[in-house]
mmCIF entry with sequence, helices, sheets and N, C-alpha, C, O atoms, coordinates in Angstrom:
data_MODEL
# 
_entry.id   MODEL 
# 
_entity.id                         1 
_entity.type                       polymer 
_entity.pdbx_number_of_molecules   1 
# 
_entity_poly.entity_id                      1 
_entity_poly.type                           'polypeptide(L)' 
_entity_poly.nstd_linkage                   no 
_entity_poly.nstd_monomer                   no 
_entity_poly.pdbx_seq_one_letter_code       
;(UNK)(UNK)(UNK)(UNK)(UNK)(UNK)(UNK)(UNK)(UNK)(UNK)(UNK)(UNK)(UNK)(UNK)(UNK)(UNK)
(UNK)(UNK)(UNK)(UNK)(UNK)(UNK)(UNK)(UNK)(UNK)(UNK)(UNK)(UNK)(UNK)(UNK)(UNK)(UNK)
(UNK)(UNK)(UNK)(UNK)
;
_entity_poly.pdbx_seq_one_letter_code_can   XXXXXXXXXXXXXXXXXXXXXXXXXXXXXXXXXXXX 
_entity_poly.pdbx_strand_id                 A 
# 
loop_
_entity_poly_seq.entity_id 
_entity_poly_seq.num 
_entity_poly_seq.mon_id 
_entity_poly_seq.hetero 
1 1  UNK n 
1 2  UNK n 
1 3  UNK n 
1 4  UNK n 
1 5  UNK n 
1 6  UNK n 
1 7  UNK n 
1 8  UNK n 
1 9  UNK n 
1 10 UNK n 
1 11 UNK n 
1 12 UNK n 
1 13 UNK n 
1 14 UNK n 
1 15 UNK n 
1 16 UNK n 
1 17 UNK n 
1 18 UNK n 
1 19 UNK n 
1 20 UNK n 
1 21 UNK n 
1 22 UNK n 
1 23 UNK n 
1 24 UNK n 
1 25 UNK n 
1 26 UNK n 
1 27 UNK n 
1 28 UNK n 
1 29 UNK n 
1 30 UNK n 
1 31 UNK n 
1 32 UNK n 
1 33 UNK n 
1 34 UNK n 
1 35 UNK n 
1 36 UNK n 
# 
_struct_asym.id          A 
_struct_asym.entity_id   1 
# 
loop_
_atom_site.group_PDB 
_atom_site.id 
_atom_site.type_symbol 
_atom_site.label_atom_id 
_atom_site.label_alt_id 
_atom_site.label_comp_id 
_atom_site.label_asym_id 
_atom_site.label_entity_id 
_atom_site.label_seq_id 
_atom_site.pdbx_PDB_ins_code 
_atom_site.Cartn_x 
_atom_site.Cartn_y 
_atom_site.Cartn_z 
_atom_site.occupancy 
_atom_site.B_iso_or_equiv 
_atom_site.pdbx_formal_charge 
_atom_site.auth_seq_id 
_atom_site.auth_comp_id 
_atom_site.auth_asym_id 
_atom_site.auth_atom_id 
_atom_site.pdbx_PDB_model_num 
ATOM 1   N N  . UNK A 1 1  ? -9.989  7.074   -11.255 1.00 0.00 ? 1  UNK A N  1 
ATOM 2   C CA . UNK A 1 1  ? -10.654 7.414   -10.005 1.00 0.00 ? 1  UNK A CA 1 
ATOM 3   C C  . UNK A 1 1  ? -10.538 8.929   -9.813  1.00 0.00 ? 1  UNK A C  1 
ATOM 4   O O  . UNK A 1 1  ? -9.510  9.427   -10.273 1.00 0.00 ? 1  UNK A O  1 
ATOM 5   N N  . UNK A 1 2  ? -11.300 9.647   -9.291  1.00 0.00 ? 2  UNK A N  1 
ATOM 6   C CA . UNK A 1 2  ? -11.627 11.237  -8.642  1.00 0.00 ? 2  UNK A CA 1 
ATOM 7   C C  . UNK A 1 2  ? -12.171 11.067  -7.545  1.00 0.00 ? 2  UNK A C  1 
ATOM 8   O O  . UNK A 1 2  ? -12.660 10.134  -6.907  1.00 0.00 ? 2  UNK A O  1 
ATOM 9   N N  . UNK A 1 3  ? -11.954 12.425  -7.403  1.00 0.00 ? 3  UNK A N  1 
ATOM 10  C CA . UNK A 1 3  ? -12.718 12.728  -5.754  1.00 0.00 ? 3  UNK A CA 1 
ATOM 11  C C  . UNK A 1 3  ? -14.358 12.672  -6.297  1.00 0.00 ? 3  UNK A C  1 
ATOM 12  O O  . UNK A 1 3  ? -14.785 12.962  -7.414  1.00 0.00 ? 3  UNK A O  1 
ATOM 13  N N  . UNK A 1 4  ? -15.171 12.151  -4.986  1.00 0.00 ? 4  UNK A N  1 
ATOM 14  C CA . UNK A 1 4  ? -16.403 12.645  -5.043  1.00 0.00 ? 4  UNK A CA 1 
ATOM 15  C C  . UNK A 1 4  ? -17.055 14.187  -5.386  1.00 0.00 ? 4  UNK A C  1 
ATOM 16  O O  . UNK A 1 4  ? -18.020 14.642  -6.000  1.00 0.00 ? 4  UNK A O  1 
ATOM 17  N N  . UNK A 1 5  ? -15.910 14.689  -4.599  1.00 0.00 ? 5  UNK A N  1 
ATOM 18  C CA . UNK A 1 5  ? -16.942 16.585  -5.153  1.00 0.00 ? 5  UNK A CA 1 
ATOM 19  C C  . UNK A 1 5  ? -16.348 16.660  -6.727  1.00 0.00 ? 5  UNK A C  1 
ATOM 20  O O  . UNK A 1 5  ? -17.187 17.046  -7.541  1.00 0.00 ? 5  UNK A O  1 
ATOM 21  N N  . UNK A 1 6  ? -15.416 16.439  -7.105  1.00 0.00 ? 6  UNK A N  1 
ATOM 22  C CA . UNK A 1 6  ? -15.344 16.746  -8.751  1.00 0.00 ? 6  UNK A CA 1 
ATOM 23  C C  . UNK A 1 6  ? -16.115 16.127  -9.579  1.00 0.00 ? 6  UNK A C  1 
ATOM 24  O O  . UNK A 1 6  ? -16.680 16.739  -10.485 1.00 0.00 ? 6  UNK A O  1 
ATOM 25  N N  . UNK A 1 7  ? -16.299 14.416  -9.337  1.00 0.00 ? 7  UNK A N  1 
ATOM 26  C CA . UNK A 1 7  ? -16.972 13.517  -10.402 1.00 0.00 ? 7  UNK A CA 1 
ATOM 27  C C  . UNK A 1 7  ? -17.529 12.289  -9.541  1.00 0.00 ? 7  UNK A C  1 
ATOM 28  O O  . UNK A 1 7  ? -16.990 11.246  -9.172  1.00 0.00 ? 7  UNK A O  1 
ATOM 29  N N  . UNK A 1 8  ? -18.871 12.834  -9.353  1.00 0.00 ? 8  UNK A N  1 
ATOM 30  C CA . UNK A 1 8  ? -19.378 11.387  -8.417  1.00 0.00 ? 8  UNK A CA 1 
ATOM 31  C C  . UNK A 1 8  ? -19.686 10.503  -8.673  1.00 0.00 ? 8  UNK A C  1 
ATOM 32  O O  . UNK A 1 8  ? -19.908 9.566   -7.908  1.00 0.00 ? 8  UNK A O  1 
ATOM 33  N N  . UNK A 1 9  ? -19.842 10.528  -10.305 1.00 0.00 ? 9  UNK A N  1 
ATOM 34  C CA . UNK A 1 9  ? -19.565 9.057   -11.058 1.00 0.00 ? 9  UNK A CA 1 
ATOM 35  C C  . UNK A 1 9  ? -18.589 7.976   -10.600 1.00 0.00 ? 9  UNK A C  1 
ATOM 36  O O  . UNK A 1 9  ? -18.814 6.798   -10.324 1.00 0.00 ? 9  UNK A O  1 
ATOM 37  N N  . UNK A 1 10 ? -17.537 8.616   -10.588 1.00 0.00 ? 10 UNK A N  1 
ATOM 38  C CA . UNK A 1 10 ? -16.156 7.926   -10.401 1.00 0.00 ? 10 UNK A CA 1 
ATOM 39  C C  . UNK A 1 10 ? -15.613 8.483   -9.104  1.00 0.00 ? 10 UNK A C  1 
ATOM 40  O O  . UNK A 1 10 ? -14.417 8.251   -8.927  1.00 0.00 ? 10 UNK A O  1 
ATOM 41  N N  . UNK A 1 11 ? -16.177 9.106   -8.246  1.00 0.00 ? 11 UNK A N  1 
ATOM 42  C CA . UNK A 1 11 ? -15.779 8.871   -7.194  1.00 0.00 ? 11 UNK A CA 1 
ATOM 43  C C  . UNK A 1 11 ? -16.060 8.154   -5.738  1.00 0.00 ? 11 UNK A C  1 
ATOM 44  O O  . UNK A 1 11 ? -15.516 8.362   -4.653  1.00 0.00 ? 11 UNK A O  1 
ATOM 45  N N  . UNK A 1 12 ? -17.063 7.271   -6.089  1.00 0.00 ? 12 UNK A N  1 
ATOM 46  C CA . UNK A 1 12 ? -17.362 5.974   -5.517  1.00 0.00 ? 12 UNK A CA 1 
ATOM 47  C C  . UNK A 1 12 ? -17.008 5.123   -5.343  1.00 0.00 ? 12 UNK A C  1 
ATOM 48  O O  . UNK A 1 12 ? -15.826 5.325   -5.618  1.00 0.00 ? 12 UNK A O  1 
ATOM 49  N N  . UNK A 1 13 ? -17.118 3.375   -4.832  1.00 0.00 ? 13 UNK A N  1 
ATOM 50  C CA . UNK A 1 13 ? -16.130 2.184   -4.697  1.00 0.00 ? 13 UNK A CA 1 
ATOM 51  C C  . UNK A 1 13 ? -16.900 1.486   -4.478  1.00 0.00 ? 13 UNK A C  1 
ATOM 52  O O  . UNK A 1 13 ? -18.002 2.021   -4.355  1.00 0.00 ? 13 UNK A O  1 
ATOM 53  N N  . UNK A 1 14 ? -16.878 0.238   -4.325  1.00 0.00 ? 14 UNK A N  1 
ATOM 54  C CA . UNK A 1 14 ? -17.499 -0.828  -3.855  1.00 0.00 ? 14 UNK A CA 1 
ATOM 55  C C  . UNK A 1 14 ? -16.020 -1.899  -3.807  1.00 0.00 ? 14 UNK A C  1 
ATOM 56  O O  . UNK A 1 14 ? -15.036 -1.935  -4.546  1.00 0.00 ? 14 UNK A O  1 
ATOM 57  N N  . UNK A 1 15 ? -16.499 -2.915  -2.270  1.00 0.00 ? 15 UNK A N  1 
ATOM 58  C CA . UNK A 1 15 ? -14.956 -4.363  -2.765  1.00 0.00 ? 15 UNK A CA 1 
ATOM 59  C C  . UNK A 1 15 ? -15.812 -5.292  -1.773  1.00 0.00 ? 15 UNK A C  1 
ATOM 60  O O  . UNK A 1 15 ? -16.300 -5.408  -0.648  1.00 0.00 ? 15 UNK A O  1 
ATOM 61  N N  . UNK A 1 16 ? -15.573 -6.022  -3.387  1.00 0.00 ? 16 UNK A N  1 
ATOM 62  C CA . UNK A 1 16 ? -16.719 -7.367  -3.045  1.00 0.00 ? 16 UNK A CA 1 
ATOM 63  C C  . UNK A 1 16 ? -15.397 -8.717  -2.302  1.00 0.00 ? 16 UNK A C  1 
ATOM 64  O O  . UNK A 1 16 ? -14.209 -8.563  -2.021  1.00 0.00 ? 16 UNK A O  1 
ATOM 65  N N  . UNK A 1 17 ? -16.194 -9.811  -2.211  1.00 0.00 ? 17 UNK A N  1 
ATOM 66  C CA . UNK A 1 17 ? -15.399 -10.691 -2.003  1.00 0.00 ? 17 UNK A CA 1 
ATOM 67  C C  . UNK A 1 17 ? -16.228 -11.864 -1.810  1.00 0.00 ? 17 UNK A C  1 
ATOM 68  O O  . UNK A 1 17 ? -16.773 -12.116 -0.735  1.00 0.00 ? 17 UNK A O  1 
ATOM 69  N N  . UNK A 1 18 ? -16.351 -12.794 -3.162  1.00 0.00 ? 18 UNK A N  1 
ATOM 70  C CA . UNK A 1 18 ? -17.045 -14.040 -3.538  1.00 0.00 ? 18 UNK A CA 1 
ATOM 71  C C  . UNK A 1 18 ? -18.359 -13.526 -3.566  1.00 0.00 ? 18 UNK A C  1 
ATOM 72  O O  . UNK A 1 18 ? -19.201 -14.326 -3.160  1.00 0.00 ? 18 UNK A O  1 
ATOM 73  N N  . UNK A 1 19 ? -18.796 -12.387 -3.939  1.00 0.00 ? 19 UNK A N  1 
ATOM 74  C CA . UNK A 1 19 ? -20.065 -12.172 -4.357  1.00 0.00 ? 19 UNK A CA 1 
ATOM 75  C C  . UNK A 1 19 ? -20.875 -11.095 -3.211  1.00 0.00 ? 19 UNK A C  1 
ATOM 76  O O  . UNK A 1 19 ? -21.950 -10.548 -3.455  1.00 0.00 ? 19 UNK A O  1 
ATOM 77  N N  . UNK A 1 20 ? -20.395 -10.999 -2.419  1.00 0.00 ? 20 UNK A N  1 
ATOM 78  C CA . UNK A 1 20 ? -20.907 -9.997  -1.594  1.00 0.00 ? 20 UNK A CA 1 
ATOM 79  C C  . UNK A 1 20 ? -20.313 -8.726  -1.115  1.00 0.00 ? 20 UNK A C  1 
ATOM 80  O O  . UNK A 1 20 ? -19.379 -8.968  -0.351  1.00 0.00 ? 20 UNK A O  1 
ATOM 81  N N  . UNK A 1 21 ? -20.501 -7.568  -1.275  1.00 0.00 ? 21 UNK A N  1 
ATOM 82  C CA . UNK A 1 21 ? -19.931 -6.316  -0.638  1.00 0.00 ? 21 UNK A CA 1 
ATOM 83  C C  . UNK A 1 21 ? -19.521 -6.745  0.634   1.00 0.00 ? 21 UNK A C  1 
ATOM 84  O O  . UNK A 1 21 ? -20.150 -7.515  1.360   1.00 0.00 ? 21 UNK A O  1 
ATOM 85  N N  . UNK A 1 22 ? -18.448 -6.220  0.872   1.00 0.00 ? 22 UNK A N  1 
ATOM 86  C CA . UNK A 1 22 ? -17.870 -6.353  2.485   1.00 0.00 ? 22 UNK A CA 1 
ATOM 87  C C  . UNK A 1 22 ? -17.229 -4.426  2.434   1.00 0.00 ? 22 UNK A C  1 
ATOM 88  O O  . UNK A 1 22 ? -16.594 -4.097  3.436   1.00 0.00 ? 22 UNK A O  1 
ATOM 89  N N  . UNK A 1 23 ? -17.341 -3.779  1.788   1.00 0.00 ? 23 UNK A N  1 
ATOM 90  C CA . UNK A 1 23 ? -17.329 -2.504  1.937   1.00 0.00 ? 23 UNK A CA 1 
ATOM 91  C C  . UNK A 1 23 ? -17.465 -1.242  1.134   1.00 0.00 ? 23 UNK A C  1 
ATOM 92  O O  . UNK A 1 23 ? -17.037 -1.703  0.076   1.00 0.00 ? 23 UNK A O  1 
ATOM 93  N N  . UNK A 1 24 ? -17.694 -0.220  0.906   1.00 0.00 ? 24 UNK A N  1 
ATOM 94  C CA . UNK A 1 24 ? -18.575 1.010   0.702   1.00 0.00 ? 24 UNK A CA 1 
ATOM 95  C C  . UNK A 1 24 ? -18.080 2.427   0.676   1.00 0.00 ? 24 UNK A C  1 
ATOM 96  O O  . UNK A 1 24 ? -18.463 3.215   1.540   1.00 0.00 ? 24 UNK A O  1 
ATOM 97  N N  . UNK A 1 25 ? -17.370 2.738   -0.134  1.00 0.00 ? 25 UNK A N  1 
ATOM 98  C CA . UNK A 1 25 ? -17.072 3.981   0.160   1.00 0.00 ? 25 UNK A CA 1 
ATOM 99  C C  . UNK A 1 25 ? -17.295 5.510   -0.773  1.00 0.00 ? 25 UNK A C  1 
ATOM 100 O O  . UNK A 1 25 ? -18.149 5.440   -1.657  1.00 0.00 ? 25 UNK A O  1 
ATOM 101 N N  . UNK A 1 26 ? -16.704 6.603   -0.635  1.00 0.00 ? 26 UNK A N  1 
ATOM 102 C CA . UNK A 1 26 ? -16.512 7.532   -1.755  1.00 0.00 ? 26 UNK A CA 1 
ATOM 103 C C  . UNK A 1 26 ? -14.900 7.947   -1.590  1.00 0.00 ? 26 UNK A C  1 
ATOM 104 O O  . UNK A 1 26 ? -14.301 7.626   -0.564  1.00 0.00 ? 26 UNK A O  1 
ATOM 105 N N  . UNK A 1 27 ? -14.203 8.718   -2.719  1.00 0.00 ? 27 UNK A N  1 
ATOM 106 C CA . UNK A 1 27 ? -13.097 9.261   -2.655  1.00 0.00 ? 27 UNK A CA 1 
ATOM 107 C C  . UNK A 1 27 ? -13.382 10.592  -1.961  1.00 0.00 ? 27 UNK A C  1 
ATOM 108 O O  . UNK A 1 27 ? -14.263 11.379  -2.308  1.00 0.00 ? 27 UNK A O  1 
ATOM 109 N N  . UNK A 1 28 ? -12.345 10.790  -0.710  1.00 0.00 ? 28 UNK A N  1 
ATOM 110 C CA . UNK A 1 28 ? -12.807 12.551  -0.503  1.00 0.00 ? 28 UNK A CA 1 
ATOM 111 C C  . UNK A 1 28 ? -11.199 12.710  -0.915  1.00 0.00 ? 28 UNK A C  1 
ATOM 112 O O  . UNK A 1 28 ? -11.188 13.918  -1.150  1.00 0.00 ? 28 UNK A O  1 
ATOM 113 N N  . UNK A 1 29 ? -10.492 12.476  -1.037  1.00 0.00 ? 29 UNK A N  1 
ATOM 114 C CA . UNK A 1 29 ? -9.345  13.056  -1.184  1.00 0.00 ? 29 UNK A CA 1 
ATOM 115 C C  . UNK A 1 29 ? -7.918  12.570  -2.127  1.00 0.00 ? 29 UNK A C  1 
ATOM 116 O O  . UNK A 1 29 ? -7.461  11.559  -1.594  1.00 0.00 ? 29 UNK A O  1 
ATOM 117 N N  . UNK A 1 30 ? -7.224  12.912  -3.149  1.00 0.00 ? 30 UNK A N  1 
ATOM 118 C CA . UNK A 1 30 ? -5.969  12.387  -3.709  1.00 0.00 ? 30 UNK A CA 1 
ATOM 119 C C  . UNK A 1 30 ? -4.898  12.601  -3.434  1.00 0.00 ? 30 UNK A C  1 
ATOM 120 O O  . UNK A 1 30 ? -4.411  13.652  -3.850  1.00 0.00 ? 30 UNK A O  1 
ATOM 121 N N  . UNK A 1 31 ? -4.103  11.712  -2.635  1.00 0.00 ? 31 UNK A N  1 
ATOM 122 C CA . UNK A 1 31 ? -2.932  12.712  -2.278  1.00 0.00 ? 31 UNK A CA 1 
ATOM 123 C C  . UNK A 1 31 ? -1.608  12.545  -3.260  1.00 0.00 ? 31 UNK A C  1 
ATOM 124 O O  . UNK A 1 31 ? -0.506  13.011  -2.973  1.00 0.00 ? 31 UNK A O  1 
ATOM 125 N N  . UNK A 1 32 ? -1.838  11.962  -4.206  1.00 0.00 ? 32 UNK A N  1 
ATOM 126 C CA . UNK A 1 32 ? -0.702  11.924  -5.487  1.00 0.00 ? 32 UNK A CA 1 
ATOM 127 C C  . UNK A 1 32 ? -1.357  10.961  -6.305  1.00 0.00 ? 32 UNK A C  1 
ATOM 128 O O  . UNK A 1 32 ? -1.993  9.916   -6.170  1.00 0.00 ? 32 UNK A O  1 
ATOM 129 N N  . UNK A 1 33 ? -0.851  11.912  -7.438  1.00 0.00 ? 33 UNK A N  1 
ATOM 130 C CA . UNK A 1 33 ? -1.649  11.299  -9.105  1.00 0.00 ? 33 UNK A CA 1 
ATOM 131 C C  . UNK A 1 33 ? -0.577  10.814  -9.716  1.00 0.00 ? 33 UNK A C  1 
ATOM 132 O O  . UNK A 1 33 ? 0.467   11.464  -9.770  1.00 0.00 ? 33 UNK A O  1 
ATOM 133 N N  . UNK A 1 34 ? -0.701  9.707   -10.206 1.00 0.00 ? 34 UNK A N  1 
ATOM 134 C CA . UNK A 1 34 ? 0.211   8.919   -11.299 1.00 0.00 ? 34 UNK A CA 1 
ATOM 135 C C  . UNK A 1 34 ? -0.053  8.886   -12.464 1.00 0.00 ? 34 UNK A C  1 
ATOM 136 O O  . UNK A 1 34 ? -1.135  8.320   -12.624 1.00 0.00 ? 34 UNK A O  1 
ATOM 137 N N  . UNK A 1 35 ? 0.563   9.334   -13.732 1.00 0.00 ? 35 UNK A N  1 
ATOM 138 C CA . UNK A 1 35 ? 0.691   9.582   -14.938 1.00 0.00 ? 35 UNK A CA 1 
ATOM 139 C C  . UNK A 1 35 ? 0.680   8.248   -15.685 1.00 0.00 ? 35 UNK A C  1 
ATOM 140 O O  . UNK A 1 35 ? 1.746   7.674   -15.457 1.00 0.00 ? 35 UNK A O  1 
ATOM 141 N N  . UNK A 1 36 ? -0.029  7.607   -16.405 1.00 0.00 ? 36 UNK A N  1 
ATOM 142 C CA . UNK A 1 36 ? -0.058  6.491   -17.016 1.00 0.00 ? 36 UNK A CA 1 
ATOM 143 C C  . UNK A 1 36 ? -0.143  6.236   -18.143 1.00 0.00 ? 36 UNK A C  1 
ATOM 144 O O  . UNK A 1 36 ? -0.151  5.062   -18.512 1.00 0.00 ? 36 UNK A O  1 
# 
């Protein structure tokens, strides 16, 4: 995941639930990155 202003590919969302969007968003902000 990224913020929207760096990569607006991946800084979008969608969260479904049984087949329908119930919400919509973009990333504006990270406030700590985890190393994986």
């Amino acid at each position: 995941i990224e913020t929207f202003q760096e990569f607006p590919e991946m800084g979008r969302f969608a969260l479904r639930d049984m087949g329908s969007t119930i919400a919509a968003g973009v990333v504006k902000e990270i406030t700590e990155e985890h190393k994986v």
